[in-house]
N, CA, C and O atoms as a DFTB+ gen file, in Angstrom:
720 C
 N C O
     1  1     -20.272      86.897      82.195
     2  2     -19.690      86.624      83.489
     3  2     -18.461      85.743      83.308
     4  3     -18.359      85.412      82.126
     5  1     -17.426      85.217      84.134
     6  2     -16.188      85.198      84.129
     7  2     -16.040      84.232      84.950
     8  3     -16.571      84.429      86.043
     9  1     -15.450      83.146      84.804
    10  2     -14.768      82.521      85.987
    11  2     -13.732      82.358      86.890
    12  3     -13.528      81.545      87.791
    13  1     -12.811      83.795      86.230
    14  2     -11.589      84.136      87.235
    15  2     -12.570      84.300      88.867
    16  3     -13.764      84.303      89.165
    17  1     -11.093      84.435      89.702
    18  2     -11.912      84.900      90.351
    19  2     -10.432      86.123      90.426
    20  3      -9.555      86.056      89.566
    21  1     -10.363      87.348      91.764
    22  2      -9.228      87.991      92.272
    23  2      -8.968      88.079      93.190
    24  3      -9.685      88.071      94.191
    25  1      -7.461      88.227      93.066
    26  2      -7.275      88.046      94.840
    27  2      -7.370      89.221      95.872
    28  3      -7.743      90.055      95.047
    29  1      -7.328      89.810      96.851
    30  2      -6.541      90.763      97.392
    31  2      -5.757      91.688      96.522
    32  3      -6.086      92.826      96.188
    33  1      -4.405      90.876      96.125
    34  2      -3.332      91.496      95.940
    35  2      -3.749      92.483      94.368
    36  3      -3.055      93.470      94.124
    37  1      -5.061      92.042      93.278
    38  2      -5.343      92.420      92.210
    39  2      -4.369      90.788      91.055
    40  3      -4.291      90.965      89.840
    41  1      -3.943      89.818      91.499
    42  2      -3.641      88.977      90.895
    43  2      -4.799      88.092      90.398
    44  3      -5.523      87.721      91.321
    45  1      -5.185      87.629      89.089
    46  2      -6.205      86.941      88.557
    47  2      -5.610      85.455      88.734
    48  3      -4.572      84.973      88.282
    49  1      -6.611      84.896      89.538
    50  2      -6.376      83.143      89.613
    51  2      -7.381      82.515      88.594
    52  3      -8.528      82.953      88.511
    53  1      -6.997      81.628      87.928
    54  2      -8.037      80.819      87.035
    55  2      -8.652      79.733      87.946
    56  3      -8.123      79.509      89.034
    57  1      -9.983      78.902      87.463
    58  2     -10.105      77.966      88.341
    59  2      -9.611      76.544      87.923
    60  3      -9.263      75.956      86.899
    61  1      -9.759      76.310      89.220
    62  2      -8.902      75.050      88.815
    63  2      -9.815      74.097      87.539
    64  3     -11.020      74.136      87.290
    65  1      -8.326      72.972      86.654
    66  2      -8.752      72.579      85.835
    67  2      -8.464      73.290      84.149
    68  3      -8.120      72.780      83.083
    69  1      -8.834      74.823      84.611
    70  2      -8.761      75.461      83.633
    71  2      -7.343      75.694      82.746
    72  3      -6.350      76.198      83.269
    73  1      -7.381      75.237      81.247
    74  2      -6.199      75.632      80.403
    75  2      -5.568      76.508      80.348
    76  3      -6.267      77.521      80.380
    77  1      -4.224      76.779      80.252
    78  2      -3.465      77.869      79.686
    79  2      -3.625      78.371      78.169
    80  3      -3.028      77.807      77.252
    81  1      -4.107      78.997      78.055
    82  2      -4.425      79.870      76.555
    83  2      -3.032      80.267      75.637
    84  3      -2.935      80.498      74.432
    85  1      -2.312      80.254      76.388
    86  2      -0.665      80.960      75.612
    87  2      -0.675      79.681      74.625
    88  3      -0.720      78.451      74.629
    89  1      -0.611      80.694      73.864
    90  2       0.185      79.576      71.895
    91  2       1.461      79.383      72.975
    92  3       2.003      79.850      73.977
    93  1       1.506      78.234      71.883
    94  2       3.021      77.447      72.288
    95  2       3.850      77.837      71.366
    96  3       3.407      78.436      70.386
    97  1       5.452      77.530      71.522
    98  2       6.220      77.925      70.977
    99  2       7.188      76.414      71.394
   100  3       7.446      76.253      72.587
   101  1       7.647      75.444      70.457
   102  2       8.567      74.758      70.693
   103  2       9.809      74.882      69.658
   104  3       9.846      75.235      68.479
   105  1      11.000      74.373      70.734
   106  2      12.328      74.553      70.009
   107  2      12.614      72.837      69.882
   108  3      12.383      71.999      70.753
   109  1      13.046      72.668      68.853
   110  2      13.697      71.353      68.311
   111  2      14.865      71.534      68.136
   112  3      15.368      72.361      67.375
   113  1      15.471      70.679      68.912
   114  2      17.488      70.691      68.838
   115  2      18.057      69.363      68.750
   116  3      17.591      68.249      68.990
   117  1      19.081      69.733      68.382
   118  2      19.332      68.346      68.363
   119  2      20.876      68.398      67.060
   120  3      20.870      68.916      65.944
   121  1      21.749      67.843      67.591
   122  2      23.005      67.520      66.208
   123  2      22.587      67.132      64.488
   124  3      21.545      66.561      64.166
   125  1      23.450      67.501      63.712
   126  2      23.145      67.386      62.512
   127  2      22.365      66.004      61.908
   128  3      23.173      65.092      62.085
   129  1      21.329      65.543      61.368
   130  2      21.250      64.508      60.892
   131  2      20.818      63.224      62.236
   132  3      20.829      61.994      62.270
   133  1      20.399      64.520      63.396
   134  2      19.962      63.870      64.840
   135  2      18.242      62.615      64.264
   136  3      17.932      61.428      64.369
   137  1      17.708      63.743      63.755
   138  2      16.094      63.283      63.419
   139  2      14.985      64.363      63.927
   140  3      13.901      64.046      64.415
   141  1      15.533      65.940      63.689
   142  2      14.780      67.053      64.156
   143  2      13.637      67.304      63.467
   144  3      12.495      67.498      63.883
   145  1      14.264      67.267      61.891
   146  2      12.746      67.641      61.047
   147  2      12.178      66.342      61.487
   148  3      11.214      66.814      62.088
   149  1      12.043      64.974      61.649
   150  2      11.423      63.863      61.430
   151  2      10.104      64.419      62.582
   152  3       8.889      64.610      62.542
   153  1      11.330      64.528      63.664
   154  2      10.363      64.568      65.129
   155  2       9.463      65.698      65.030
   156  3       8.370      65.413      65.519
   157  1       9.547      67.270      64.425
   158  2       8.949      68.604      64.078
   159  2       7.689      67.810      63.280
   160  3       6.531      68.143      63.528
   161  1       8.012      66.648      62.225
   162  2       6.726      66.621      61.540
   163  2       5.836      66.167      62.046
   164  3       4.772      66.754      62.241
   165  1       6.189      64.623      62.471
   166  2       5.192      64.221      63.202
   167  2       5.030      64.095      64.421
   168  3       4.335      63.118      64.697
   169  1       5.498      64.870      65.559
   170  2       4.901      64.935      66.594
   171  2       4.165      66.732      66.566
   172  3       3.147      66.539      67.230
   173  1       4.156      67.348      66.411
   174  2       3.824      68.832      65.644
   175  2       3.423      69.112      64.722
   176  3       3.478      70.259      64.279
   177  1       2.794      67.953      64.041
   178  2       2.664      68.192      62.406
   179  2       0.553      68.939      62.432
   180  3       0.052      69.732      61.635
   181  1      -0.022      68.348      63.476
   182  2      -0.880      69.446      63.786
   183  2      -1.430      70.573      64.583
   184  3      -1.794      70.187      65.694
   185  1      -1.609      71.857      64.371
   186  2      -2.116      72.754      65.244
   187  2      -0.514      73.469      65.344
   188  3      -0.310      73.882      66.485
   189  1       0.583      73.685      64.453
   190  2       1.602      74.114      64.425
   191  2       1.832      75.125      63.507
   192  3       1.087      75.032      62.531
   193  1       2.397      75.811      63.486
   194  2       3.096      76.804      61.908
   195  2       4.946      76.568      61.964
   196  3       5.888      77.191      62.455
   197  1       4.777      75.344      61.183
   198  2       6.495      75.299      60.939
   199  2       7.320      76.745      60.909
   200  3       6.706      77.697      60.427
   201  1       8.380      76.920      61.289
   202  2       8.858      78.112      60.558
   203  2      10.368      77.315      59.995
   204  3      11.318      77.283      60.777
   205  1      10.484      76.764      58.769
   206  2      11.745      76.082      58.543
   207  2      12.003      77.240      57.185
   208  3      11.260      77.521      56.245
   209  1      12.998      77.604      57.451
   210  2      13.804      78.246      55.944
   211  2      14.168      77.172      54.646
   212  3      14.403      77.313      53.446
   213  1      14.072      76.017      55.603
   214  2      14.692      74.814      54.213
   215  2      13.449      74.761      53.325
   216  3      13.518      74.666      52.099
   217  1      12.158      74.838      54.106
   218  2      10.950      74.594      53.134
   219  2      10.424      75.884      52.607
   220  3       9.579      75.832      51.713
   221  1      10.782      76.902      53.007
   222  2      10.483      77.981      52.047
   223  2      12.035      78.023      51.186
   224  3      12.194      79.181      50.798
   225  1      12.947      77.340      50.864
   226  2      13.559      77.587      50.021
   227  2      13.287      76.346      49.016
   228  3      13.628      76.230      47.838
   229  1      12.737      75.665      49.651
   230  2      12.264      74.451      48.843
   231  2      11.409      75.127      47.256
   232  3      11.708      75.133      46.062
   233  1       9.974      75.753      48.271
   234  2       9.190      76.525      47.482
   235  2       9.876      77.220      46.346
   236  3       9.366      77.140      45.229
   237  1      10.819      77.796      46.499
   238  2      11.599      78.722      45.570
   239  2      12.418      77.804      44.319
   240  3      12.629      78.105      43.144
   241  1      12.718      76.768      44.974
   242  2      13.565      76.160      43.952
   243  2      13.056      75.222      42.763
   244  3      13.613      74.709      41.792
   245  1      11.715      75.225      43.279
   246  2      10.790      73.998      42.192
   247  2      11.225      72.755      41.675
   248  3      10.965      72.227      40.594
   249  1      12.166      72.240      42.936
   250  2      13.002      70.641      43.003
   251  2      14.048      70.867      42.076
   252  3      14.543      69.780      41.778
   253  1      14.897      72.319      41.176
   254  2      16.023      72.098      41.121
   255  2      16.882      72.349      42.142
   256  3      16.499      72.843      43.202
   257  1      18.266      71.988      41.867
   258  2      19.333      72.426      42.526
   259  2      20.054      73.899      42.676
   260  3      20.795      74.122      41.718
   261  1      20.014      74.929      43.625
   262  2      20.394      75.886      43.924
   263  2      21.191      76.163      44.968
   264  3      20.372      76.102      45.885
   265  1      22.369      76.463      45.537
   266  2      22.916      76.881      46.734
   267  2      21.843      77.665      47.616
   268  3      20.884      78.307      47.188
   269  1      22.253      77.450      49.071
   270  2      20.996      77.884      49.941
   271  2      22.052      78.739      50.645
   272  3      23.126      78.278      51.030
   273  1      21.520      80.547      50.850
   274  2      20.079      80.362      50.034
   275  2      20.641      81.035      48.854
   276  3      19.724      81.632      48.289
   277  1      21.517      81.157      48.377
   278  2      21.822      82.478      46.802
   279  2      21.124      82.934      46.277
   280  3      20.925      84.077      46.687
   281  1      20.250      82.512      45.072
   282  2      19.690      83.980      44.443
   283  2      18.218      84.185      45.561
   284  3      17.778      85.275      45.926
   285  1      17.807      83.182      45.839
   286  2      16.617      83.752      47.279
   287  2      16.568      84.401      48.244
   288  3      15.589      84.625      48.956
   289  1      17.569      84.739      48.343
   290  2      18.164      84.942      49.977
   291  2      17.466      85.771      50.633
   292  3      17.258      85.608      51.835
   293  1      16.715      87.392      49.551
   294  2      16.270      88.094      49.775
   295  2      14.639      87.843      49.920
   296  3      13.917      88.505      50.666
   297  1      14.175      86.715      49.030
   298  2      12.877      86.669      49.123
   299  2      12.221      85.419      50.702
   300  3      11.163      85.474      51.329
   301  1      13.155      84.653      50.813
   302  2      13.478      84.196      51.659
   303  2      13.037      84.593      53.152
   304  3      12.029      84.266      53.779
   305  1      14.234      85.489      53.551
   306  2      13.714      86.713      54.575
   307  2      12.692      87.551      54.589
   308  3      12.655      88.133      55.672
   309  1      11.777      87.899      53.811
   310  2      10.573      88.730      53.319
   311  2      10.073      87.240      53.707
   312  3      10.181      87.025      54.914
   313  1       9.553      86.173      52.959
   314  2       8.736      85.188      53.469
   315  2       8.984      84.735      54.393
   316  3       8.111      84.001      54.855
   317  1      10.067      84.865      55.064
   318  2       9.996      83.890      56.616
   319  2       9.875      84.769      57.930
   320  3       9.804      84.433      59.112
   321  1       9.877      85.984      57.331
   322  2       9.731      87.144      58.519
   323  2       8.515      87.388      58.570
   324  3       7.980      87.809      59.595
   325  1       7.786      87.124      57.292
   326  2       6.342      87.439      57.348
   327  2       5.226      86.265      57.567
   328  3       4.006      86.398      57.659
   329  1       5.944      85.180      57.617
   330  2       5.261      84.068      58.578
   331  2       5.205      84.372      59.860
   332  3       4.159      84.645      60.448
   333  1       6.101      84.348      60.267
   334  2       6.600      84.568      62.083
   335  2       5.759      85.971      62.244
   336  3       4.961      85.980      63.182
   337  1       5.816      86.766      61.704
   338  2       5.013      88.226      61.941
   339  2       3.511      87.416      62.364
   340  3       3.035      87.142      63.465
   341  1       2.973      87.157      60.846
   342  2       1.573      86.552      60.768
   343  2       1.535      85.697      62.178
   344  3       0.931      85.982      63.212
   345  1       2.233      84.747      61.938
   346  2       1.964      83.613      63.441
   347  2       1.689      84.393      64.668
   348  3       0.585      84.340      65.210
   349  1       2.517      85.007      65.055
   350  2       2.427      85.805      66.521
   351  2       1.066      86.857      66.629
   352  3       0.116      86.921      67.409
   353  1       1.375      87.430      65.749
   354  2       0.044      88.323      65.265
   355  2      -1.578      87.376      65.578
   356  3      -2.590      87.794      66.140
   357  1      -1.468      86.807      65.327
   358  2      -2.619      85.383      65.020
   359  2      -2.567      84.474      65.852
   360  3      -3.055      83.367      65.625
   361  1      -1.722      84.905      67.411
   362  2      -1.354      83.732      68.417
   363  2      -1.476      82.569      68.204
   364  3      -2.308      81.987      68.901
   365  1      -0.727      81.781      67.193
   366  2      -0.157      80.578      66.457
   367  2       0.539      80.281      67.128
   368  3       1.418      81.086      67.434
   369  1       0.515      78.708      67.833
   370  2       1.779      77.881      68.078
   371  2       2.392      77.878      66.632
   372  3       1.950      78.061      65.497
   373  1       3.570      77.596      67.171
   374  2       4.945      77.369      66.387
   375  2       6.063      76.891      66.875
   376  3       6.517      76.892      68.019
   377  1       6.598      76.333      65.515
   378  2       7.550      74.964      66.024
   379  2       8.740      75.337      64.868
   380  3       8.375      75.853      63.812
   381  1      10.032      75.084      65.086
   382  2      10.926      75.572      64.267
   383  2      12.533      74.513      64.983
   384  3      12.574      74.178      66.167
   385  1      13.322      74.271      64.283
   386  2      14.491      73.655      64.819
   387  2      15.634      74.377      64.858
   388  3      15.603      75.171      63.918
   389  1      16.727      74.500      65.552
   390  2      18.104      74.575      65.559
   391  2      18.706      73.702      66.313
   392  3      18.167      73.012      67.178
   393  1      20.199      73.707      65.909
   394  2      21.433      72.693      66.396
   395  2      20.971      72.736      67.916
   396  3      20.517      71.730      68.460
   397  1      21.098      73.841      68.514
   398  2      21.259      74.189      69.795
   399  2      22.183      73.923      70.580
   400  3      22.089      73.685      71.785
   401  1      23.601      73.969      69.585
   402  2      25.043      73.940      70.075
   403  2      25.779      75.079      70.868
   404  3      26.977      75.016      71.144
   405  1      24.859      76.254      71.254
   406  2      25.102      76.901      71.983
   407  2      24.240      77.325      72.676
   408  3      23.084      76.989      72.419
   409  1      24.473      78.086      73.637
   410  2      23.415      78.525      74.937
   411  2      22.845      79.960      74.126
   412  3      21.655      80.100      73.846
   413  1      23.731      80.826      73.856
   414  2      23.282      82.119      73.216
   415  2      22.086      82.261      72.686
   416  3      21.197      83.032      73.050
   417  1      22.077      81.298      71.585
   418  2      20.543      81.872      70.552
   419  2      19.517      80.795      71.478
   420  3      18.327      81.072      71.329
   421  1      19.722      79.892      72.188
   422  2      18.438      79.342      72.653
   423  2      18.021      80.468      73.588
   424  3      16.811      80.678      73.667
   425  1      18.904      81.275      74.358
   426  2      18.061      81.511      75.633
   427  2      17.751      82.436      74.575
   428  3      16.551      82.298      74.340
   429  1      18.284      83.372      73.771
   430  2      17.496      85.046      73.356
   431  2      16.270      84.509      72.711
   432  3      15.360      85.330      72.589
   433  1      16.008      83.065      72.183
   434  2      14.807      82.957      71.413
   435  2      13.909      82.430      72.017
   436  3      12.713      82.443      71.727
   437  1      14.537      81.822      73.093
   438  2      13.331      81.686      74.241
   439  2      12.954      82.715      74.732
   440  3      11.901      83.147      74.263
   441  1      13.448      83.323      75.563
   442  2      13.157      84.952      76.008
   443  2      12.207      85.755      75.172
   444  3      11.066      86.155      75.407
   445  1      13.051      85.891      74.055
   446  2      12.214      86.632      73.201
   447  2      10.729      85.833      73.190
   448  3       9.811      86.469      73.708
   449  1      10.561      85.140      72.909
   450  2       9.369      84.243      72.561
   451  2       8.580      84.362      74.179
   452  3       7.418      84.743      74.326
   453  1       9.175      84.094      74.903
   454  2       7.895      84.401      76.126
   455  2       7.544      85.709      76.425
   456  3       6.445      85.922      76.937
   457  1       8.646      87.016      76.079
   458  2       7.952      88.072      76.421
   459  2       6.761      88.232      75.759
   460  3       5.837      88.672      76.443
   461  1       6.498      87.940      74.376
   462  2       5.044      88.287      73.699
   463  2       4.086      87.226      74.165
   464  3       3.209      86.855      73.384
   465  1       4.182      86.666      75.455
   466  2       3.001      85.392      75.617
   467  2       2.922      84.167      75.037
   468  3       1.878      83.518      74.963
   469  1       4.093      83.785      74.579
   470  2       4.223      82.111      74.400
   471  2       4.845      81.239      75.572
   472  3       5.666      81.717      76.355
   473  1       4.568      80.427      75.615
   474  2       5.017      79.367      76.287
   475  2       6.038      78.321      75.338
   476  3       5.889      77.564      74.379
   477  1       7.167      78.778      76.234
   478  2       8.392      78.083      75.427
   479  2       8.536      76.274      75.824
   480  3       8.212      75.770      76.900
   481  1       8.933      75.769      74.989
   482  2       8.751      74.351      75.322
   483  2      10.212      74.082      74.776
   484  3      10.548      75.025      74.060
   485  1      10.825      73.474      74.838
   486  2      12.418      72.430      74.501
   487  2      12.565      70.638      74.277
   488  3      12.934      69.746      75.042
   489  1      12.223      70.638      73.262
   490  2      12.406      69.033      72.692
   491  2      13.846      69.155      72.191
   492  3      14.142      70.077      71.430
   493  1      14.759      68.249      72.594
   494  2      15.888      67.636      72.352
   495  2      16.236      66.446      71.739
   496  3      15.902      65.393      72.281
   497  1      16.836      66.439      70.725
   498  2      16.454      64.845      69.990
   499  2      18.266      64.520      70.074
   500  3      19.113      65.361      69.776
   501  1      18.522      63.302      70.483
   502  2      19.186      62.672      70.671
   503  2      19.464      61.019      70.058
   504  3      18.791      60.041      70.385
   505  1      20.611      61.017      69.113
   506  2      20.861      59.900      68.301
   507  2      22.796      59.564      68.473
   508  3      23.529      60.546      68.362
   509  1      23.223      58.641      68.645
   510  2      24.365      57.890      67.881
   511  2      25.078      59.018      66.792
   512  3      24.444      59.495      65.850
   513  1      26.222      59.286      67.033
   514  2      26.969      60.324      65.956
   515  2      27.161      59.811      64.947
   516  3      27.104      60.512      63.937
   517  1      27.557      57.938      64.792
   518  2      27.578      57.336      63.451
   519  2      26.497      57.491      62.821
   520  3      26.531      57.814      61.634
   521  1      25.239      57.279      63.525
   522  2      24.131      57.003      62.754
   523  2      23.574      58.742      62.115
   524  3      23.013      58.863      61.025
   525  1      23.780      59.556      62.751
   526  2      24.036      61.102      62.370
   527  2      24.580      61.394      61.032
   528  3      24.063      62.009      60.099
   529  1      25.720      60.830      61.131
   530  2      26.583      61.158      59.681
   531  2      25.972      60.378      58.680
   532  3      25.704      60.928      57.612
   533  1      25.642      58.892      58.889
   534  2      24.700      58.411      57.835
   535  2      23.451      59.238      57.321
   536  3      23.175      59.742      56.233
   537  1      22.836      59.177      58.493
   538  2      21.510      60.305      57.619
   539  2      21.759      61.291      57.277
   540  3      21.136      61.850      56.374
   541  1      22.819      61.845      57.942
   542  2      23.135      63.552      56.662
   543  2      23.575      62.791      55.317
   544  3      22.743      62.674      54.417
   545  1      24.437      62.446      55.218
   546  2      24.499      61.699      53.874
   547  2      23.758      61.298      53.159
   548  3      23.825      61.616      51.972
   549  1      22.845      60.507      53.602
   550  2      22.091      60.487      53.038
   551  2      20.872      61.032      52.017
   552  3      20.286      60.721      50.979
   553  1      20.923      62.321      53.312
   554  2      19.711      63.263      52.723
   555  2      20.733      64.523      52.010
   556  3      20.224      65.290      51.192
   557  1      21.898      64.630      52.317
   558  2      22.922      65.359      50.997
   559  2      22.761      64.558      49.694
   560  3      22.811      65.203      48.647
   561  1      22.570      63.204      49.635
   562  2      22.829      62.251      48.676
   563  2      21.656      62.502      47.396
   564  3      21.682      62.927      46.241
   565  1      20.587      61.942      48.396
   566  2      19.179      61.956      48.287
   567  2      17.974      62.813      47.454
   568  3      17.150      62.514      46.590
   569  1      18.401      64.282      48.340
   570  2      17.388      65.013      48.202
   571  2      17.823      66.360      47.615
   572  3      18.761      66.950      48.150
   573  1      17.376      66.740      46.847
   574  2      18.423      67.998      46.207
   575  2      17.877      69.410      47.020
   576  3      18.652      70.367      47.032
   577  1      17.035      69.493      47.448
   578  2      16.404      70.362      48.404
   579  2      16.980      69.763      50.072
   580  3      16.287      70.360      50.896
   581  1      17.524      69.250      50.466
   582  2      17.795      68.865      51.734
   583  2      18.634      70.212      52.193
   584  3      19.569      70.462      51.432
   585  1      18.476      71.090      53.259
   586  2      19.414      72.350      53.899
   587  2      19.203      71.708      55.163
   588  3      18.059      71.427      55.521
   589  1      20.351      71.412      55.976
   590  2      20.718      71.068      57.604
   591  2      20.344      72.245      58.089
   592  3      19.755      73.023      57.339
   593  1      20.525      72.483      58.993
   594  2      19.834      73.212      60.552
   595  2      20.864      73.846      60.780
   596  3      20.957      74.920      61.375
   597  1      21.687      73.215      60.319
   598  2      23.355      74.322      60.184
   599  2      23.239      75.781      59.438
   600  3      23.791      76.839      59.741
   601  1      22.539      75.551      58.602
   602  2      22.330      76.313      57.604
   603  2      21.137      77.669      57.743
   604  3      21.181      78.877      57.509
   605  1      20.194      76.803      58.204
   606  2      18.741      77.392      58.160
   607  2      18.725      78.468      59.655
   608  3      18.312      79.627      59.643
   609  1      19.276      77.748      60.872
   610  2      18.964      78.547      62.312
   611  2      19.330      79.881      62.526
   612  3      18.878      80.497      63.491
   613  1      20.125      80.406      61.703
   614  2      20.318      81.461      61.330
   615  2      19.512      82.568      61.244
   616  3      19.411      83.660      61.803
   617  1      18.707      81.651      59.952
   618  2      17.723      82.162      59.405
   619  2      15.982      82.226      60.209
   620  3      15.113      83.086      60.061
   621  1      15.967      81.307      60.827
   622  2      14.865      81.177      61.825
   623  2      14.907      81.948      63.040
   624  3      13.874      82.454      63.479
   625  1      16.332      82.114      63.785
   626  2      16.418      83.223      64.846
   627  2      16.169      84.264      64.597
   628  3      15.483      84.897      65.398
   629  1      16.712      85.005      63.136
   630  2      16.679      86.285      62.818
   631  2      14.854      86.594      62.512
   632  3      14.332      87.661      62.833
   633  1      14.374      85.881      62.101
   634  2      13.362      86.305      61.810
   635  2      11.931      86.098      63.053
   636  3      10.833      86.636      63.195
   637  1      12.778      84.916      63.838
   638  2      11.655      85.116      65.184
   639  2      11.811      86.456      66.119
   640  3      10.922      87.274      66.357
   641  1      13.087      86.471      66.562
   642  2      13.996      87.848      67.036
   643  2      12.916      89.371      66.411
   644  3      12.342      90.300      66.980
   645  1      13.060      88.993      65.185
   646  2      12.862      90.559      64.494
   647  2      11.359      90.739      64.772
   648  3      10.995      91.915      64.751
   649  1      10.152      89.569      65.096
   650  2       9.213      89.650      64.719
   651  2       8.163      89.543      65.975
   652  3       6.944      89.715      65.973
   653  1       9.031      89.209      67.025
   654  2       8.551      89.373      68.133
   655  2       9.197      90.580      68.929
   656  3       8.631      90.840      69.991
   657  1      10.177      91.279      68.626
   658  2      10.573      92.942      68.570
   659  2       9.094      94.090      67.905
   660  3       8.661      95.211      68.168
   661  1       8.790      93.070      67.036
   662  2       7.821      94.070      66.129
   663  2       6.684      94.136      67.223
   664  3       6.382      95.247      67.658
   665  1       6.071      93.069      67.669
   666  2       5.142      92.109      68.156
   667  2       5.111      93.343      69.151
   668  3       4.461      94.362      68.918
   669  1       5.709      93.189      70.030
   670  2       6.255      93.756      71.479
   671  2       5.916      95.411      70.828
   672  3       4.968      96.092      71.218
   673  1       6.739      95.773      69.955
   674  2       6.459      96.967      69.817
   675  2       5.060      97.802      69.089
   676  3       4.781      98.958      69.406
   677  1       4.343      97.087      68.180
   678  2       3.378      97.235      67.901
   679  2       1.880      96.541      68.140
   680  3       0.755      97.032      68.043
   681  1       2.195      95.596      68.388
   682  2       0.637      94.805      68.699
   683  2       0.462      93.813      70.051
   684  3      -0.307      92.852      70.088
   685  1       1.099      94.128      70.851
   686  2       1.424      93.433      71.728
   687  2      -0.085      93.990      72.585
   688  3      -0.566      95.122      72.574
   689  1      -0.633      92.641      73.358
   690  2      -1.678      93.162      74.017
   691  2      -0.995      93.283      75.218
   692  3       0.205      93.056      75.369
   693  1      -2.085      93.786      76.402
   694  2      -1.402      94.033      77.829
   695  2      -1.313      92.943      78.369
   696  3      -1.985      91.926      78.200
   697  1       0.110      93.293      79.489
   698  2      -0.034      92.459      80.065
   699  2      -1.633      91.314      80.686
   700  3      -1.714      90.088      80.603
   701  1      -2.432      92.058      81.124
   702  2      -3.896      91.163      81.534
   703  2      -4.329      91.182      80.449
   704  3      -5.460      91.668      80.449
   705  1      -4.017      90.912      79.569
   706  2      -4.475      90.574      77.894
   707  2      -4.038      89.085      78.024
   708  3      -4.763      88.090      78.024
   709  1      -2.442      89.176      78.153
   710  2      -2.024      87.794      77.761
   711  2      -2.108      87.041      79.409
   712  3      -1.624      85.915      79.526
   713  1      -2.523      87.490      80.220
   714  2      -2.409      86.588      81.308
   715  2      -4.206      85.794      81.483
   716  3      -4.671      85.072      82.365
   717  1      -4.877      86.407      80.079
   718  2      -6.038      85.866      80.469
   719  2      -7.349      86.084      81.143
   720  3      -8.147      85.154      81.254
């Protein structure tokens, strides 16, 4: 037995109290060297599936130094398309960053992301431009695996884009699937 109840119209009301079931989907934005990965780790760091290209190129590089992404580039896209596949597939929240210096790729990856039944969320991280350029420097300085968001969002649109296209086209439940 069920605790929806229906209306008239054939619309399913939940009762009150009751959770929303939709995996989440949050976007992290924010200027270079803002504090995006900081905020992705630990406020998201459980019940999430990162999708960062910097840390699957990390994986690849075994803490040497390589241009991002050059000789990976290809394995790269095969692993980060097949996270995002898996995640959605497996109604996984997921959490991933870009600049979000333009309107374009936020709205198509929001969009995209709610047609398959996520609930899009928008964290904005906001810092001081001096203090910006210090921590990129820093972590250029620092970390030989460090790739900015400059680099990576690219790589994270294309493969959420492609994988919630798939989603939609092959495994997508019905609509009263995802409404619960």
């Amino acid at each position: 037995m069920t605790n929806r109840k229906t209306t008239k119209t054939g619309k399913v009301v939940k009762p009150a109290g009751a959770k929303d079931k939709s995996p989440q989907f949050v976007l992290v934005t924010g200027c270079i060297g803002a504090g995006k990965t900081t905020l992705r780790r630990q406020k998201f760091g459980d019940g999430y599936v990162h999708l960062d290209a910097a840390e699957i190129f990390a994986m690849f590089t075994e803490g040497k130094y390589y241009d991002f992404p050059g000789i990976f580039r290809n394995e790269l896209d095969t692993v980060g398309l097949k996270i995002a596949q898996r995640t959605m597939a497996e109604r996984k929240n997921i959490v991933m960053e870009i600049l979000g210096d333009t309107d374009g790729p936020l709205q198509a990856v929001a969009e995209a992301m709610h047609s398959v039944g996520y609930k899009v969320n928008l964290s904005c991280v906001a810092c001081p431009l001096e203090e910006c350029q210090k921590r990129h420097k820093y972590a250029c300085d620092t970390d030989v695996n460090y790739v900015s968001a400059y680099h990576t969002q690219a790589f994270h649109l294309k493969w959420l884009l492609a994988a919630a296209a798939d989603y939609r086209k092959n495994a997508a439940p019905s609509r009263a699937e995802l409404r619960g």
